[in-house]
C-alpha positions as CSV (number, residue, x, y, z in Angstrom):
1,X,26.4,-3.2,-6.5
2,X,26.7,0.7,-5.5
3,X,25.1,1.6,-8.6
4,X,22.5,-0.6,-8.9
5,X,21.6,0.1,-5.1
6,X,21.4,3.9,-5.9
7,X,18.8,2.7,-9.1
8,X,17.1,0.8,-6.9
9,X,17.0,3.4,-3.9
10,X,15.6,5.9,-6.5
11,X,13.3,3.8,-8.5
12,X,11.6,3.4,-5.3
13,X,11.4,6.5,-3.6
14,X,9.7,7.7,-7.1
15,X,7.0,5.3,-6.1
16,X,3.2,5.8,-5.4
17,X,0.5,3.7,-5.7
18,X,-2.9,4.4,-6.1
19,X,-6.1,2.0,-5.0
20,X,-10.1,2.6,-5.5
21,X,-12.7,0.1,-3.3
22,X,-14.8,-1.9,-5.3
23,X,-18.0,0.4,-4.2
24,X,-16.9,3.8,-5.7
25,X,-16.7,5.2,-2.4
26,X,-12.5,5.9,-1.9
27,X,-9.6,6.5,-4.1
28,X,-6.5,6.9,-2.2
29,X,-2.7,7.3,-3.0
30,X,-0.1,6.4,-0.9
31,X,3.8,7.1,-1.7
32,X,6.8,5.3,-1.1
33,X,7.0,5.0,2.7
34,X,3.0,4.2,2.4
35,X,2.2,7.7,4.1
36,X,-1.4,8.8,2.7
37,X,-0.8,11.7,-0.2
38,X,-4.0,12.1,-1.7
39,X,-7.5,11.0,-1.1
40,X,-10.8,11.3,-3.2
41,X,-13.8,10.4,-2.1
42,X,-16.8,9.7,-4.4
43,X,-20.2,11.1,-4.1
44,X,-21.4,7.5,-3.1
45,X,-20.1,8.6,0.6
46,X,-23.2,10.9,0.8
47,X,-25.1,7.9,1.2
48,X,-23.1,5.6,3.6
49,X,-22.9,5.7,7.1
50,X,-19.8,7.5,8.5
51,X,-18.4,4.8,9.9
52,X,-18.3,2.6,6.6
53,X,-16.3,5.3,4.6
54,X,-13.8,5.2,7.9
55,X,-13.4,1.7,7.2
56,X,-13.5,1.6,3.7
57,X,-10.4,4.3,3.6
58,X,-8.8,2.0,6.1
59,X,-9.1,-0.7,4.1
60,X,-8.4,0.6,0.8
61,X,-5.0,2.6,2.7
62,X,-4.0,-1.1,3.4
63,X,-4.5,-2.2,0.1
64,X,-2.5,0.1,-1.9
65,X,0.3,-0.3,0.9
66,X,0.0,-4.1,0.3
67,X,0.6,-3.3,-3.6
68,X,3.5,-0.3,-2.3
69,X,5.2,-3.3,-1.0
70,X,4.8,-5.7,-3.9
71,X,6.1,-3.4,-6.6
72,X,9.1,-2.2,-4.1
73,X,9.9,-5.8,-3.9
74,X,9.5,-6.0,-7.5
75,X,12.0,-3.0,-7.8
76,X,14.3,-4.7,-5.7
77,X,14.7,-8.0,-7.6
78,X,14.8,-6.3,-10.9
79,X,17.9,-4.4,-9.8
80,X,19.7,-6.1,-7.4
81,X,18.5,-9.6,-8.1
82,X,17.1,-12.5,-6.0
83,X,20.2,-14.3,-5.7
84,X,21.8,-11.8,-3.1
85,X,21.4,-11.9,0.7
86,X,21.6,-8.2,0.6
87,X,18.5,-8.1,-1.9
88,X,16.6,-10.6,0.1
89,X,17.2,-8.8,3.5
90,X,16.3,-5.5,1.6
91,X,13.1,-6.6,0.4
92,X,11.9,-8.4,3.3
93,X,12.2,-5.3,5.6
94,X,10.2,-3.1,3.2
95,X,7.9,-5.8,3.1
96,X,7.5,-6.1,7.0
97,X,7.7,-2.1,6.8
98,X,4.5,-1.5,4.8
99,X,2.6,-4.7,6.0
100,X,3.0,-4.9,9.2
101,X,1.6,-0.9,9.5
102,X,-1.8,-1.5,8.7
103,X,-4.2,-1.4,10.2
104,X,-6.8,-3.8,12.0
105,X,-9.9,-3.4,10.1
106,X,-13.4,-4.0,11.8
107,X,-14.3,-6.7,14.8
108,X,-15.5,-9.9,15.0
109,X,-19.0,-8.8,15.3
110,X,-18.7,-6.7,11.9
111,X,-20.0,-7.6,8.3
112,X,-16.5,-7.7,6.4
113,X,-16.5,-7.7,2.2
114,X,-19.6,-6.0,0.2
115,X,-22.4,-4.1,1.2
């Protein structure tokens, strides 16, 4: 169990996860606590409204930590198993870790999806 905790420990520290929007406007990369390491913006941004590409990084941030979260759980089964209390426990945490960070996107009174 020691062993395959320290696989597990490492595979997921080595982990970062990189999303785009489905406008071309953000690319961002978060690593394995879902802390923001990289962001690229496209040229598209030049032509949106400031407060779109805030959201639109927002968004996407939360998407790639929603991902973070499935391939750590991932991780987690593949080395310790689903069987184990210890396994389940661990995975749930990261889970409510990286989830339960993000952030609220837009309002009620705000177009949400495609533009």
């Amino acid at each position: 169990m020691a062993t395959a905790t320290d696989v597990m420990s490492e595979r997921i520290q080595e982990l970062r996860v990189t999303a785009a929007d489905g406008n071309g406007l953000v690319e961002v990369t978060v690593d394995s606590v879902g802390a923001l390491v990289d962001l690229t913006l496209g040229q598209r941004v030049q032509r949106v409204a400031p407060d779109v590409v805030a959201r639109t990084i927002m968004t996407t941030i939360a998407v790639a930590k929603r991902q973070l979260a499935d391939r750590a759980q991932e991780i987690i089964g593949d080395t310790l198993g689903t069987d184990s209390p210890a396994a389940r426990a661990i995975a749930e945490r990261v889970g409510q870790q990286l989830r339960d960070a993000e952030p609220s996107v837009g309002g009620p009174d705000e177009p949400h999806g495609r533009w």
